[in-house]
C-alpha positions in Angstrom: -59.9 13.5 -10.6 -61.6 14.0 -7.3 -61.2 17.3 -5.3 -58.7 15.7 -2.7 -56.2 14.1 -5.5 -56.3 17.9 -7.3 -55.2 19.3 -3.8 -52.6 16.5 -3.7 -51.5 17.2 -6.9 -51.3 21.4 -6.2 -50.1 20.3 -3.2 -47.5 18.7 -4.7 -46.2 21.0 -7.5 -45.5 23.7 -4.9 -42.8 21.5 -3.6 -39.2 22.8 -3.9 -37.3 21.0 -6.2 -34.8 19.1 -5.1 -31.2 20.7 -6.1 -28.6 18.5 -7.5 -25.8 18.5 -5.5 -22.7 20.1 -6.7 -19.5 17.9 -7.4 -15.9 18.6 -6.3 -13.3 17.8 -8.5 -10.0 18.1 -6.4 -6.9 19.2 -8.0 -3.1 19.9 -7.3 -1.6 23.2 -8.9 2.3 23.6 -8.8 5.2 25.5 -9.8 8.8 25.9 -9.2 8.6 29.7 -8.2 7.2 31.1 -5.6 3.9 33.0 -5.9 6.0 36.4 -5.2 7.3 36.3 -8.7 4.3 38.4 -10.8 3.1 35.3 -13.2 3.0 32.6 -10.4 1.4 34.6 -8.2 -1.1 35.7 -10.7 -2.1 31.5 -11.6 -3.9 32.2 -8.0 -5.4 35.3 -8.4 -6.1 35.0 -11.5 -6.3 31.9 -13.4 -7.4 29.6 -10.9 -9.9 32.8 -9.0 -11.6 33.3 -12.3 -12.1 29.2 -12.6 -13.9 29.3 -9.6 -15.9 32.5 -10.5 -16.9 30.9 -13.4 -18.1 27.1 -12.0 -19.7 29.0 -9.3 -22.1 30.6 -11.5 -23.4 27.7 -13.1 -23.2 25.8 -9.4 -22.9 22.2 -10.7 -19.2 22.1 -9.7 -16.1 23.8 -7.3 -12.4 22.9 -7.2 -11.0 22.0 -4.1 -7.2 23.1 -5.0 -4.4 21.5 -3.0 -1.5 24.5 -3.9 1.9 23.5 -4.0 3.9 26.3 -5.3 7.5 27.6 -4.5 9.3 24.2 -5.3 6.8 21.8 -3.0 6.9 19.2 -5.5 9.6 20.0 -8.0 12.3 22.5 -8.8 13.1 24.8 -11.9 15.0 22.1 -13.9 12.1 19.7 -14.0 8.8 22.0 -14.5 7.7 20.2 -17.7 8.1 16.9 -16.7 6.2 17.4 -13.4 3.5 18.4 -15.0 3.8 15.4 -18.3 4.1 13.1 -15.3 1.0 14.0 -13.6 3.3 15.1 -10.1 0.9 18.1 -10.6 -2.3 18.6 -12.4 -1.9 21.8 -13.2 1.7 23.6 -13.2 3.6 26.4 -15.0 6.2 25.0 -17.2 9.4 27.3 -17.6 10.2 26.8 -21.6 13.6 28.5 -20.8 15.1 25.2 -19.9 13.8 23.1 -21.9 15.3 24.3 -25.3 15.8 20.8 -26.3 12.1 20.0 -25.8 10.4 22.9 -26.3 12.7 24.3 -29.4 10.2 27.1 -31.1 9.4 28.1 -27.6 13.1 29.8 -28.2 12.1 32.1 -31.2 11.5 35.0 -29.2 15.2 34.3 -27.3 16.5 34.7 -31.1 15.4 37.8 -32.1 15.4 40.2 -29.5 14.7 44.3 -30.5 11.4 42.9 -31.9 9.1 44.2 -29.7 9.1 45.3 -25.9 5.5 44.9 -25.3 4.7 41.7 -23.5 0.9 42.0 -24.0 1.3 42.1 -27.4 3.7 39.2 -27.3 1.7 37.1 -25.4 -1.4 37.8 -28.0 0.9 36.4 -30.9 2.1 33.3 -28.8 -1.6 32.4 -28.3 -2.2 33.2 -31.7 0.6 30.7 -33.5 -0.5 28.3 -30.3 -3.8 27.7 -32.1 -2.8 28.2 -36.0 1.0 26.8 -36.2 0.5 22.5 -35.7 4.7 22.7 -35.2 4.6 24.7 -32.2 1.2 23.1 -30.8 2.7 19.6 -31.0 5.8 20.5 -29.3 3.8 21.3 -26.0 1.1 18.6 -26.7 3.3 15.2 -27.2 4.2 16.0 -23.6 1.1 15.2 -22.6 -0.2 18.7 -21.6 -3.0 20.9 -22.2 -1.6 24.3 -22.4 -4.2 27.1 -21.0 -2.1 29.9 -20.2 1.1 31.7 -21.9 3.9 33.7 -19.7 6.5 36.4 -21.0 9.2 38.6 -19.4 8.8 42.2 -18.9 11.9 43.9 -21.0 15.6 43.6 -20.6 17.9 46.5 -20.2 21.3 47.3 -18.9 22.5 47.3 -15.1 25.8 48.6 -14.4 28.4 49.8 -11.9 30.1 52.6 -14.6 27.5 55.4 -17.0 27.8 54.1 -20.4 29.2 57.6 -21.4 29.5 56.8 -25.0 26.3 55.0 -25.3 26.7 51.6 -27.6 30.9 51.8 -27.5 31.1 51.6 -24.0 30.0 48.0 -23.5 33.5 46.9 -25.9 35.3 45.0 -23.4 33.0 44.8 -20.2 32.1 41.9 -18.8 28.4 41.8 -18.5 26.4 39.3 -16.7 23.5 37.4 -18.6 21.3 34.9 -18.4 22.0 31.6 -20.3 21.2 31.9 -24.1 20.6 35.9 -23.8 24.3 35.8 -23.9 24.1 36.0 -27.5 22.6 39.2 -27.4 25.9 40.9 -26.6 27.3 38.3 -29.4 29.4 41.0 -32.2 29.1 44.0 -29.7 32.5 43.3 -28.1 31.0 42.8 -24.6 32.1 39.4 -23.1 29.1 37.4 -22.0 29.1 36.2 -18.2 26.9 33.1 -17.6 24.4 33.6 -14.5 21.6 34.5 -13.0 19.7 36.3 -10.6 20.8 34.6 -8.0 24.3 35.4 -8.5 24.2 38.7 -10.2 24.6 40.5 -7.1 27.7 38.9 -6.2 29.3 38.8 -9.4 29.1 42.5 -9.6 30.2 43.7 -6.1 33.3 41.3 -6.6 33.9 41.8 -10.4 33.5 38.6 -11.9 31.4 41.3 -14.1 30.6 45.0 -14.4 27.1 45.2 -14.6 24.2 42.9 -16.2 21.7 42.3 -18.8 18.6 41.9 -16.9 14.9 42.5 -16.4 13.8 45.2 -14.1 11.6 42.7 -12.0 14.2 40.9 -11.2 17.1 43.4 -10.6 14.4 45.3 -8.3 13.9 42.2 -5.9 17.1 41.7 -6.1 18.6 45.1 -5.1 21.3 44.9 -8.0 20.6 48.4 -8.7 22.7 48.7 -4.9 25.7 47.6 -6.9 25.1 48.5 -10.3 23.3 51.5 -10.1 23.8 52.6 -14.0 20.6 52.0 -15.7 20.9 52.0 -18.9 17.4 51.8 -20.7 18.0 49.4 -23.8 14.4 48.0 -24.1 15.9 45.2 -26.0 13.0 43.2 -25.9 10.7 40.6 -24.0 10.9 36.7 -24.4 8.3 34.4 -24.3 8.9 32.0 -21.3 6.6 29.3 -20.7 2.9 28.1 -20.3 0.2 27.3 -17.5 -0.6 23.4 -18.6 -3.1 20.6 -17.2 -1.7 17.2 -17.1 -3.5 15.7 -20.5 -4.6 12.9 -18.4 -6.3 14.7 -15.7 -7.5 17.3 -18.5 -9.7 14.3 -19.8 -11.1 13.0 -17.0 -12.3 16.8 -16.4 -16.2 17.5 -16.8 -16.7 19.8 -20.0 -17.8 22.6 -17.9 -14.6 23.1 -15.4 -12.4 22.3 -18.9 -14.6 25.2 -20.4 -13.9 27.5 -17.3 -10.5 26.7 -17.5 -10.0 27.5 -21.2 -12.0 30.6 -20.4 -9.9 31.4 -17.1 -6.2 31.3 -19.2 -7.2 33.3 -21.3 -7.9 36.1 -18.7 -4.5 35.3 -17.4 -2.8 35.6 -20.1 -4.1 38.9 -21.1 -3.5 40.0 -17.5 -0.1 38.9 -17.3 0.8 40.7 -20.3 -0.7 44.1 -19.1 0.6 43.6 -15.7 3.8 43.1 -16.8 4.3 46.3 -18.6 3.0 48.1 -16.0 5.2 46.3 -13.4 8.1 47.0 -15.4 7.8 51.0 -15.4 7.0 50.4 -11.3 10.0 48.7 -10.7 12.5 51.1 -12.8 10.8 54.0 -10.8 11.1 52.0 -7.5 14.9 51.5 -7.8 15.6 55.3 -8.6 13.6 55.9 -5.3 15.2 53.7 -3.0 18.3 54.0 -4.5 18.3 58.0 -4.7 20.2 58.0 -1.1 23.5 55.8 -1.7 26.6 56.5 -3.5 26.1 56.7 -6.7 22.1 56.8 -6.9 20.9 55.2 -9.3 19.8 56.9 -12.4 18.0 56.1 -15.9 19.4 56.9 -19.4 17.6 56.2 -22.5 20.1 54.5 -25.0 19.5 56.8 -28.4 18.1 54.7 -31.0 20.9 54.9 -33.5 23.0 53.4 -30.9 20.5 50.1 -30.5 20.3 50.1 -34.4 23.9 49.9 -33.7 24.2 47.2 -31.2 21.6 45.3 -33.8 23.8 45.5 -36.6 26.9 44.4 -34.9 25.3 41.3 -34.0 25.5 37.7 -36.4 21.8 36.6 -37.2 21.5 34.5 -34.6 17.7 33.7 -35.2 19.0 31.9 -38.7 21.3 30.5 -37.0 19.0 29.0 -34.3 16.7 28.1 -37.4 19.1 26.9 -39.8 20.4 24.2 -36.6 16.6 23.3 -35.9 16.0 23.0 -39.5 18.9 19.9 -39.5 17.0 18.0 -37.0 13.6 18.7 -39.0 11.7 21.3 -36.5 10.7 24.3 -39.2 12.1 26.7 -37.1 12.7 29.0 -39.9 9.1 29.4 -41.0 7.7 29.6 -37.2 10.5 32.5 -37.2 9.0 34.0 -40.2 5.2 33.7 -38.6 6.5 35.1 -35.3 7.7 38.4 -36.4 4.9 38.3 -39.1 2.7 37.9 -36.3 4.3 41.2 -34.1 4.3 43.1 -37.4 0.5 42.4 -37.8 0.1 44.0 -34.7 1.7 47.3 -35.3 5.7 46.1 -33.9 8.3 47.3 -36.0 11.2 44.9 -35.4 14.7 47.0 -35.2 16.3 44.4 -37.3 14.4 41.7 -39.7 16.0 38.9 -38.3 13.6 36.5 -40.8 14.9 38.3 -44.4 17.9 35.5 -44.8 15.7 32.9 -43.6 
């Protein structure tokens, strides 16, 4: 090689390297809520902020997201099917209506007094998610990959009188709850009144009911406290309610690397959601004893004693084998998903006020 081609080639080999240009994938993320309420808000800050963190470390590709969330595309009633459908790619689906769909999804509704931390919750959710087929299936024949799990923060009571005998005061009232958690006053003598938050407020101030079985980030929002200013701390339990899910179609069209960010991305949210949601939960109860410490009567917090919530437990019919033993007719094994759920809390230090799987 002569002396001018070597400096050619030198010259050459300092070059830059061309950079490959990064590719946009463009996708649509929904829900039916708005991004106020904690776990919708937190798909933004958290599951689809740490997708991009993620893809922009590597630099190969960035998601241009087209948000559509507060009922844009689709209401409450039909969160599972937008998603199956592909009217989002990515979407929260609300498991609480869609019992006929989504039946394990329920255990948790069935067996409340199990445990009142969500994190913890949320951990065995994603646990059976990846180890029980039954509950898998159920969310994948719909044609979703599921990256993401969502709970509630704990339910207590909400009243306009003090529950002055603890347990034996609800006999008779007329408490307001939320679809199937009406069968956690089932044997307690309280009569269930079907609603929800947005009608608690009313139902109260005209007496339609005297108070509610509800969850402190919702009665806070709500200013129920205003009307039934009686808190009455229960802590009968969380529920799991739902899942961030990609549209399967879209999910397989996805390079490897956003799928891998986005696996990596629920997870974060997931365990974020939980904490947040215990934390948020302690917030809110403090929140409504400050604003509400001016009016008449302020509101104020009482601990129910714990042989009075054994009590309430014991009154009640087992309504987790009954929810199983129904299931089991159609052929969902319901019972043995119950059995792994509260297996699965008890692995992680719960201690269940009632075993609600011993008959199953």
């Amino acid at each position: 090689m002569n002396t001018l081609m070597k400096l050619m080639a030198v010259g050459m080999l300092a070059l830059p390297t061309p950079l490959m240009a990064q590719e946009t994938v463009y996708l649509t993320v929904a829900s039916s809520h708005p991004t106020v309420i904690p776990w919708v808000g937190m798909i933004k800050t958290h599951f689809m902020a740490r997708t991009d963190e993620i893809l922009a470390e590597a630099g190969d590709y960035k998601i241009e997201w087209n948000e559509a969330f507060g009922g844009q595309l689709y209401k409450a009633n039909a969160t599972l099917t937008s998603v199956e459908e592909g009217i989002t790619d990515v979407g929260w689906v609300f498991s609480f209506l869609e019992a006929a769909k989504l039946p394990l999804s329920q255990a948790s509704s069935y067996a409340p007094f199990s445990t009142s931390d969500p994190a913890v919750q949320l951990e065995v959710m994603e646990e059976l998610f990846e180890t029980n087929t039954a509950f898998r299936n159920e969310w994948e024949s719909h044609n979703l990959k599921v990256v993401g799990f969502t709970g509630t923060d704990s339910y207590d009571l909400y009243t306009k009188a003090p529950l002055e005998q603890g347990f034996k005061s609800i006999d008779g009232m007329k408490l307001s709850a939320p679809g199937v958690l009406g069968n956690w006053l089932r044997g307690t003598g309280a009569n269930a009144v079907d609603g929800a938050l947005t009608t608690f407020y009313t139902d109260i101030q005209t007496g339609v009911s005297d108070g509610v079985l509800s969850l402190a980030l919702g009665v806070l929002p709500s200013k129920i406290y205003e009307v039934a200013p009686y808190i009455t701390r229960v802590d009968l339990g969380v529920a799991f309610s739902g899942a961030v899910a990609v549209n399967r179609d879209t999910w397989d069209g996805l390079p490897e690397e956003v799928q891998t960010a986005m696996v990596e991305a629920g997870k974060y949210y997931t365990a974020s959601h939980g904490k947040d949601l215990l934390e948020r939960h302690e917030f809110a109860l403090n929140k409504m004893v400050e604003a509400g410490a001016d009016q008449s009567p302020s509101v104020s917090i009482t601990p129910m004693a714990q042989t009075d919530r054994e009590a309430w437990v014991a009154a009640m019919p087992n309504i987790a084998k009954e929810w199983a033993d129904s299931l089991e007719e159609k052929g969902v094994p319901a019972g043995d998903f119950m059995k792994a759920y509260l297996d699965g809390l008890r692995a992680k230090g719960e201690t269940p006020v009632r075993d609600w799987d011993e008959d199953l």
